[in-house]
N, C-alpha and C positions, 0 to 999 in steps of 0.2 A: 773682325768677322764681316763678310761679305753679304748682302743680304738678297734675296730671289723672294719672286712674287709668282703665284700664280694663280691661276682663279678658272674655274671648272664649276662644271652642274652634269647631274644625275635626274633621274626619272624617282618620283616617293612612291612609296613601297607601303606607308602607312598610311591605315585609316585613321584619317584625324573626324574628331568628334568636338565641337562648342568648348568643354570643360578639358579636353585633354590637352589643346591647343597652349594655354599657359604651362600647363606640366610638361609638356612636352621640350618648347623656350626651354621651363628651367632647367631640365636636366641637361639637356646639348651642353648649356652654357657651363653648367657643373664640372659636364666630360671636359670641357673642351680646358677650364680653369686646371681640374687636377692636372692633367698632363702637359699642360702649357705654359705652366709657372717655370717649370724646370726645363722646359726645352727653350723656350726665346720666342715661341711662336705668335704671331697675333694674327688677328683678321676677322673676316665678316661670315654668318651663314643667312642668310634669308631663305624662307620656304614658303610652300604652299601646299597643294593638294595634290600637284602633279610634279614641283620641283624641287629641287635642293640647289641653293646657287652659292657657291663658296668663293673667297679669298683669302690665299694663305699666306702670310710673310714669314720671312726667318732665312735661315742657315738653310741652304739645300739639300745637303744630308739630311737634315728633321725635316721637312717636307718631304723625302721623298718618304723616306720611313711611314711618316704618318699616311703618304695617302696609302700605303701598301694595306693598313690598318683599315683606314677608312675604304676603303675595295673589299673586303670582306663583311662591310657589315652589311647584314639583310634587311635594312632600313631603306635600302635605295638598290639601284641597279642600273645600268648602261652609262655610264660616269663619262665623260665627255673632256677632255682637255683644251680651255679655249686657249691660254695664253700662260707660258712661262718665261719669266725676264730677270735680269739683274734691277733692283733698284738701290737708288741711293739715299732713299729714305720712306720709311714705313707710310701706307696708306691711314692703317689703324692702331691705333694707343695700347688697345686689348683685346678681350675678345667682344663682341655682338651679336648676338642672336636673335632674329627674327621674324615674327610668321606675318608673309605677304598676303595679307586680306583683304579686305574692300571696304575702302570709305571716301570720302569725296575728298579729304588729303592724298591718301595712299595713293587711288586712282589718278588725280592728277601729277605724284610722283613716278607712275609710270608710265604717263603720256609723255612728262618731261622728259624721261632719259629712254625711251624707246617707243616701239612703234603702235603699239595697244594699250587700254587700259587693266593691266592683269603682269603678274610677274609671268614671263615667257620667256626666260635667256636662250630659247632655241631660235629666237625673230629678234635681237639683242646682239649691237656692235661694243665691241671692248668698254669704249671709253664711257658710254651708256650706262654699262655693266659697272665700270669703276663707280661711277655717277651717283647710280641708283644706291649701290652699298654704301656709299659715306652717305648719301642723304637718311638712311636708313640708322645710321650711325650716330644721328642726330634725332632721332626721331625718341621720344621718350616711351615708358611704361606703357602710357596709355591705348600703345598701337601693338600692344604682346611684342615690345623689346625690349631685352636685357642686355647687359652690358655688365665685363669682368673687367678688373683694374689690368694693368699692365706686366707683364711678369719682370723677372730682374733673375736671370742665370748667371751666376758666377758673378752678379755686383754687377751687371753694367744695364744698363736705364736706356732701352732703343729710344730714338729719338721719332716722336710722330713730323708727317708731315705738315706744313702749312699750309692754313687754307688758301685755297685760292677762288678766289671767282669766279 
């Protein structure tokens, strides 16, 4: 199986609220587990109040598919494609989910990989973009992320990347 990455953002469509904010994390990460065990897919979603910022791996067929899914839903609107590629090896293990808030960690992990302190992937170069989502990916509980184990379609175990520096 050949693998494709791509990674996109949308404009949020939802009012987030304090308490809805974790509910919200879980369920994404729920969606994204049911339908992702069985397709091969992994990758990241960070959001916030204005954005949705995604990375998708897998089979290019289930990415496309999926995003045809995910363009229909009324959670978001004007969906933006920044970058579709072949890679040779996964960014993300599973899935991730995110919500890009404000704290003197967070903040400094968006001065690190771009140019403000606030997720804005519309002021956001690629590699930034890649940056920020593993760093995110690292980031535990306590910053409203979640994290799914990896899925295994038909028995085979994608392999994550390695880190690097």
């Amino acid at each position: 199986m050949s693998l494709s990455q791509i990674i996109f953002y949308s404009h949020n469509l939802v009012n987030l609220t304090g308490g809805s904010m974790r509910d919200m994390v879980r369920d994404i990460l729920a969606a994204c587990n049911r339908y992702d065990r069985g397709s091969g897919l992994t990758g990241a979603l960070v959001f916030n109040e204005h954005f949705f910022l995604q990375a998708m791996e897998g089979e290019a067929s289930r990415i496309s598919e999926q995003l045809w899914k995910l363009a229909a839903d009324n959670r978001h609107n004007s969906m933006i494609l920044l970058s579709a590629r072949p890679v040779h090896e996964r960014d993300f293990r599973g899935w991730m989910v995110g919500y890009a808030g404000h704290s003197e960690a967070l903040d400094a992990l968006y001065l690190r990989y771009g140019p403000t302190a606030k997720l804005d992937p519309s002021e956001m170069q690629i590699p930034g973009i890649v940056g920020l989502l593993r760093a995110f990916a690292d980031l535990d509980g306590s910053h409203f992320v979640q994290h799914s184990g990896m899925p295994s379609p038909a028995g085979v175990q994608p392999q994550p990347r390695k880190a690097t520096a």
